[in-house]
C-alpha positions as CSV (number, residue, x, y, z in Angstrom):
1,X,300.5,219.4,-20.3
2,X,298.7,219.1,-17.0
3,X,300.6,218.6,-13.7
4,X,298.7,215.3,-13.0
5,X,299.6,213.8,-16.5
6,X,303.2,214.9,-15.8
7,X,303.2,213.3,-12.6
8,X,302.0,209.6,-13.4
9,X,304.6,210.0,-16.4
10,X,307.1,209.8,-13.8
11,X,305.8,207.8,-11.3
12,X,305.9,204.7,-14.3
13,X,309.2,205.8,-15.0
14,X,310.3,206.1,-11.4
15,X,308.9,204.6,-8.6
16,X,308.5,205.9,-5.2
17,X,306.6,206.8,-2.3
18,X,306.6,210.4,-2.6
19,X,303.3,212.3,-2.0
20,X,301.5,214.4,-4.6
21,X,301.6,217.5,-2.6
22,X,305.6,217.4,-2.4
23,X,305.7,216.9,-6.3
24,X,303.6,219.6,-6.7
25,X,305.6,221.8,-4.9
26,X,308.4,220.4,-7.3
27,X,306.8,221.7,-9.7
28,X,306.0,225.5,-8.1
29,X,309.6,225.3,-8.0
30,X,310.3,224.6,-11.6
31,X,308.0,227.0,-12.7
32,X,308.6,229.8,-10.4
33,X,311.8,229.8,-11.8
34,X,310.9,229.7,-15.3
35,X,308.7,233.1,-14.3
36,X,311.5,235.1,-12.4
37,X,314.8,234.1,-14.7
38,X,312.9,233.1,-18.1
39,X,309.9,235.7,-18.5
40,X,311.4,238.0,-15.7
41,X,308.3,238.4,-13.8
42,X,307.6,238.2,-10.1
43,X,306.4,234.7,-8.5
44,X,304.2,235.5,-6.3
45,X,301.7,232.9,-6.5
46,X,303.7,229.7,-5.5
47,X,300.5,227.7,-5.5
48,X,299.9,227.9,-8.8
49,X,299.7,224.8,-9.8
50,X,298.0,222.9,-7.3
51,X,296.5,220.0,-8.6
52,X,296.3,217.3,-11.2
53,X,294.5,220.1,-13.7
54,X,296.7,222.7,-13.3
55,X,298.2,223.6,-16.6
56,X,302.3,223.6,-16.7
57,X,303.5,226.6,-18.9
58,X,306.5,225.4,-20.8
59,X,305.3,224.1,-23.8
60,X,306.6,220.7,-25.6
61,X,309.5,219.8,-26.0
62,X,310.9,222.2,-23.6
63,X,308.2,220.8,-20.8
64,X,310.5,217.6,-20.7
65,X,312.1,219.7,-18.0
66,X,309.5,219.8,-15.4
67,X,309.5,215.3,-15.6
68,X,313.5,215.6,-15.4
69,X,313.7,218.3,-12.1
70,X,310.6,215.8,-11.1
71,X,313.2,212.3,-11.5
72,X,316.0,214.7,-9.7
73,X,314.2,215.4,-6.6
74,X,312.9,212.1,-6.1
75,X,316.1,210.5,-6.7
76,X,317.7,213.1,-4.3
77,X,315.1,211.8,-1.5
78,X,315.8,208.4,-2.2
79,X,319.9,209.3,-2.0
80,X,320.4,207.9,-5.7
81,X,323.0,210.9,-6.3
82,X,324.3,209.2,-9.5
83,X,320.5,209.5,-10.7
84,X,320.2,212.7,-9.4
85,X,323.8,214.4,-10.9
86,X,322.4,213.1,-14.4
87,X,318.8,214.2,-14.6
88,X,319.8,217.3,-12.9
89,X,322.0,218.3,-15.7
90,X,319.6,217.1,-18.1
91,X,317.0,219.7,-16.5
92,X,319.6,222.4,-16.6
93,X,320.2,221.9,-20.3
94,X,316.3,221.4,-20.9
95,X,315.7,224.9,-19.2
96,X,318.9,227.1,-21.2
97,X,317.1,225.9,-24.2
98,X,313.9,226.9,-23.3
99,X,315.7,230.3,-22.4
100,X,317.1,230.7,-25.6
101,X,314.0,229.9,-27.4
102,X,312.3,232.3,-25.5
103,X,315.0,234.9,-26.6
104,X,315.0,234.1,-30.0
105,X,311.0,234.6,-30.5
106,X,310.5,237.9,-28.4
């Protein structure tokens, strides 16, 4: 999935204000995390994805976690903590089965 299709997902699910640049950076987040504790190697290009072509890595269904740490953030910004606590999780249980998957096919 591309960044930009992942981000007006969202933004019809959730609205907000936020720019694309921060959600971008959401998502250099997400993924530099699925490089350094998933695939164990090095992030070192933070900028990776960039704009609305840039090419996630997690493939479906396990990409469903980028659009829930996405729905997190923004409702951490907009101090919906209830919102936040529960798509949190959700991107927390999204990523440990990505993990495992990625365990079980090595």
């Amino acid at each position: 999935m591309k960044a930009g299709e992942l981000i007006a997902i969202v933004d019809s699910i959730k609205q907000n204000e936020i720019s694309e640049d921060v959600k971008f950076a959401w998502l250099n987040e997400a993924e530099a995390r699925v490089l350094c504790e998933i695939r164990k190697e090095p992030a070192l290009d933070m900028g990776a994805i960039s704009c609305g072509e840039s090419e996630l890595s997690v493939p479906s269904p396990y990409s469903k976690m980028y659009s829930m740490y996405l729905v997190a953030m923004i409702a951490f910004v907009l101090g919906e903590y209830d919102t936040y606590a529960k798509a949190n999780a959700e991107y927390e249980q999204v990523f440990y089965e990505y993990a495992k998957y990625c365990i079980r096919t090595r």
